[in-house]
C-alpha positions as MATLAB code, in Angstrom:
seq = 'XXXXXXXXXXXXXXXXXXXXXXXXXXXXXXXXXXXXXXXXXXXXXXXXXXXXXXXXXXXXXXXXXXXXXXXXXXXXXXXXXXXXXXXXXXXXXXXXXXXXXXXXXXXXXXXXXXXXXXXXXXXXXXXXXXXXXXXXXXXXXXXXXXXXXXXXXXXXXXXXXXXXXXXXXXXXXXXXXXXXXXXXXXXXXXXXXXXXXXXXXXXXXXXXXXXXXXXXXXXXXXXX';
ca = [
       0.000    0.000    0.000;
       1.039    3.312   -0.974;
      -0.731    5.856    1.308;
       0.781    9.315    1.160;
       0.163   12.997    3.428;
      -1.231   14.671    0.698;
       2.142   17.152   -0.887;
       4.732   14.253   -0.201;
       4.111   12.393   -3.114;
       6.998   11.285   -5.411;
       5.776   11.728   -8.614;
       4.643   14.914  -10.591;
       0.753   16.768  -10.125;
      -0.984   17.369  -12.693;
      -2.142   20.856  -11.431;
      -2.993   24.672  -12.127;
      -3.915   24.252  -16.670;
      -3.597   22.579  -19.186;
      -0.379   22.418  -21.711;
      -0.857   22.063  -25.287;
       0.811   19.978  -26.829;
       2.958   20.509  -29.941;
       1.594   19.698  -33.517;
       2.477   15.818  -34.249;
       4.574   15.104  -37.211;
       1.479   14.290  -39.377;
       0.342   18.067  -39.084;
       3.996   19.497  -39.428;
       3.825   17.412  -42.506;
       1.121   18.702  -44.014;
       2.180   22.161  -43.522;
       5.244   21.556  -45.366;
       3.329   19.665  -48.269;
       1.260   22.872  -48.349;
       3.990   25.155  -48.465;
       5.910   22.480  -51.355;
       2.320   22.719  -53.361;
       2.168   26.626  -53.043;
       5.291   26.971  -54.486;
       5.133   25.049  -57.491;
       1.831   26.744  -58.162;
       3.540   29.891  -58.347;
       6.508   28.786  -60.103;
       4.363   27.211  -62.873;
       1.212   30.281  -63.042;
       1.055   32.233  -66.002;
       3.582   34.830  -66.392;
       1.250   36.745  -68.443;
      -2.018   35.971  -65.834;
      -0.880   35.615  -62.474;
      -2.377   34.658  -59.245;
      -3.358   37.388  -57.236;
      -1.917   37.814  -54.536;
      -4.631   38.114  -52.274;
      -5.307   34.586  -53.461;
      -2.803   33.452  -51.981;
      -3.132   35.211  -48.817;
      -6.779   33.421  -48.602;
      -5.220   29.781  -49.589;
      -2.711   31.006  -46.853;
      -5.280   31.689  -43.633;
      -7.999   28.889  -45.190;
      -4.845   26.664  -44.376;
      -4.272   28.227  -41.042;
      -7.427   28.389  -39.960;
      -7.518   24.531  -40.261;
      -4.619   23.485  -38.562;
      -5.898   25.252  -35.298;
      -9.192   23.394  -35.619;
      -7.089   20.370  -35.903;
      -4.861   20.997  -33.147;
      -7.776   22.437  -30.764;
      -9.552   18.907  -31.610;
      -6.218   17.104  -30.625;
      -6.215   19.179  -27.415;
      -9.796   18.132  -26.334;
      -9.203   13.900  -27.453;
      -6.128   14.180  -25.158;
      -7.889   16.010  -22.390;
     -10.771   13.454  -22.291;
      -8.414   10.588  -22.456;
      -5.761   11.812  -19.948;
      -8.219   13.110  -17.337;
     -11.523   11.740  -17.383;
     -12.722   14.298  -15.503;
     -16.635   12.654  -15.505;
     -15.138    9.820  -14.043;
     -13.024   11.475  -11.563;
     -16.200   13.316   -9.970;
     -17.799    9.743   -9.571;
     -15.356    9.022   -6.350;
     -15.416   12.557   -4.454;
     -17.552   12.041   -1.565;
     -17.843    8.620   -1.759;
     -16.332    6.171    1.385;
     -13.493    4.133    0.794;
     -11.976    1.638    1.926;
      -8.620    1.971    3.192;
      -6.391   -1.035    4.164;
      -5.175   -0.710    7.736;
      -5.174    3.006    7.932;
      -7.108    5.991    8.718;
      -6.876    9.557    9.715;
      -8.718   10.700   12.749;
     -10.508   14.323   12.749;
     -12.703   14.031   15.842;
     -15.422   11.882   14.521;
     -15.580    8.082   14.811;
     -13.956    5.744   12.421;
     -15.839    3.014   10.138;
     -13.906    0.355   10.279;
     -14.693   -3.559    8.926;
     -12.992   -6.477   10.692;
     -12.797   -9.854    9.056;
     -11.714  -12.349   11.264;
     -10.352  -16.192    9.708;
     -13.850  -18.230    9.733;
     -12.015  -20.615   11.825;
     -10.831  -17.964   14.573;
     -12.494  -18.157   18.292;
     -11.006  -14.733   19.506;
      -9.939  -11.273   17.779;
      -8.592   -8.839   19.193;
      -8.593   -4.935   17.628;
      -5.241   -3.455   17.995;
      -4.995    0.748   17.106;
      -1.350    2.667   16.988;
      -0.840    6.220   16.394;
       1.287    7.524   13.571;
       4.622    7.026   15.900;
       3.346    3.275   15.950;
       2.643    2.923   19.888;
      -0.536    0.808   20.376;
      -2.900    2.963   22.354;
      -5.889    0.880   22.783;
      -6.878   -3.097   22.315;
     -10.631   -4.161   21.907;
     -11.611   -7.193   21.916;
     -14.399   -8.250   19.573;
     -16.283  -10.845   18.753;
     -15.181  -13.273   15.818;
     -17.935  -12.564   13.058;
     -17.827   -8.359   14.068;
     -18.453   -7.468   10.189;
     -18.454   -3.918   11.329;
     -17.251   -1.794   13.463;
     -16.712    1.924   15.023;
     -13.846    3.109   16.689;
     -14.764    6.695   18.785;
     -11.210    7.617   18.785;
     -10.251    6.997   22.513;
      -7.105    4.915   24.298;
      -7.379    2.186   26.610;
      -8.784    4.346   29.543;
     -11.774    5.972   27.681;
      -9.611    9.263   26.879;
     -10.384   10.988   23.664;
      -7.530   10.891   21.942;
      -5.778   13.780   19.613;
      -6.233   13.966   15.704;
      -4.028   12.322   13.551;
      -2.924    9.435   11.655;
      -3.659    5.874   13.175;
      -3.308    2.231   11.965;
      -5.847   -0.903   12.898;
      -4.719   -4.367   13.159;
      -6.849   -7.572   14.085;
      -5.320  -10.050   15.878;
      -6.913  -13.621   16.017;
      -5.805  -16.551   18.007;
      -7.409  -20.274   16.844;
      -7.173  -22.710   20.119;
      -3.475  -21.668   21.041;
      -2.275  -20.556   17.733;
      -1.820  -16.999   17.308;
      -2.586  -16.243   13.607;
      -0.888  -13.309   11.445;
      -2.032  -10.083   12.547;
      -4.231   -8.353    9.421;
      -4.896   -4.626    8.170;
      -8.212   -4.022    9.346;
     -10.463   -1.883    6.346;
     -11.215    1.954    7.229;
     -13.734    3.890    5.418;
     -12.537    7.400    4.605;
     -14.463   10.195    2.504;
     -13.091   11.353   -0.509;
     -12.417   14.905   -0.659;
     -10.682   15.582   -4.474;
      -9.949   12.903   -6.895;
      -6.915   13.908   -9.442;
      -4.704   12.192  -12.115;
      -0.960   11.873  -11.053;
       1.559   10.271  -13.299;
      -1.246    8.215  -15.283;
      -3.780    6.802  -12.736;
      -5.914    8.172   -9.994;
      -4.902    8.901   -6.608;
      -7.933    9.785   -4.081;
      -7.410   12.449   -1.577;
      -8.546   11.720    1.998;
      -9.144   13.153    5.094;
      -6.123   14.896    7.131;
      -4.693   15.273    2.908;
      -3.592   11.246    3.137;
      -3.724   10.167   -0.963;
      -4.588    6.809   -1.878;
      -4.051    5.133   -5.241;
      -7.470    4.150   -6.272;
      -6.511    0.795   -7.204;
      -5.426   -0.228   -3.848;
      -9.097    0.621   -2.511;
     -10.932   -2.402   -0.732;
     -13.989   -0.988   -1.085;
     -16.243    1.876   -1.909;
     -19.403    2.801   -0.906;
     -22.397    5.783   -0.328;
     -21.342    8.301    2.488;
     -22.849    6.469    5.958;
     -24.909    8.569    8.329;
     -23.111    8.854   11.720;
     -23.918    5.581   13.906;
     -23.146    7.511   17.226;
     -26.160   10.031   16.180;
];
């Protein structure tokens, strides 16, 4: 998992406009072709009738004219197909879900435990971004879901930030591998960075949106 304070990432933004792009070579060569054809034309006119040269001024903007139309067209293909701006709006203010990490503003955390079918206990284990555990909740075996109110071990609230969720299970007296536990998160931008789409978080954490576990329609608050 690649999960990210929003301004750390490694890669390039795609932020402020948009660039043109340069003419392609099939449009640089039909300039010159143009130019090539011109020529010849007025190499090979009538000495005694000759093209007027306003003619040639109209051949000369008729040509121009089209070659922006082409390149504005090029702009707008490359837009939709780098951006995809319609489908970029579909994830902002959706939930979701975030392996094994969330960042805390106040309000509770949505979070989805799933515990190994053949586990008898689970334990919930929550560190803050320094990685010191600073509560454990035990919960039953098929807890599907789950809300953490952002407090330690005594019942104290507990400051924003940055925190990670693990489940512990045990089967008889085997302790099984710990597991990220899911966290649903609200989307607050979604944006293209160096050709796929990274979602934007609470507390500015960016997640690619392939590495989602889940998404799903904004939840009303369970503690209300």
């Amino acid at each position: 998992m690649d999960i990210q304070p929003l301004g750390q990432s490694t890669g390039p933004t795609r932020q402020g406009g948009v660039h043109a792009q340069a003419p392609g070579p099939a449009m640089g060569s039909d300039y010159l072709t143009f130019l090539n054809m011109l020529t010849v034309q007025m190499r090979n006119q009538d000495p005694l009738n000759p093209m007027n040269a306003s003619d040639f001024a109209v051949q000369l903007a008729t040509f121009s004219g089209v070659e922006q139309q082409v390149q504005t067209n090029q702009l707008l293909a490359s837009l939709i197909s780098r951006s995809g701006l319609g489908d970029l709006g579909n994830w902002v203010g959706m939930e979701v879900g975030v392996p094994g990490e969330a960042w805390f503003d106040g309000s509770p955390v949505a979070l989805a435990p799933d515990a190994p079918a053949s586990a008898d206990r689970a334990t919930l284990v929550v560190r803050d971004q320094s990685g010191t555990i600073v509560d454990r909740i035990d919960l039953p075996v098929d807890t599907q879901s789950f809300t953490w109110e952002g407090t330690d071990s005594d019942g104290e609230p507990l400051p924003e930030g940055r925190y990670s969720f693990m489940l512990e299970t045990r089967t008889g007296e085997t302790t099984n591998d710990a597991v990220p536990v899911t966290a649903y998160q609200r989307v607050n931008e979604a944006r293209m960075q160096n050709g796929e789409i990274m979602l934007v978080l609470l507390g500015g954490l960016m997640l690619p949106a392939g590495e989602a576990l889940g998404l799903r329609a904004p939840q009303p608050d369970e503690s209300d």
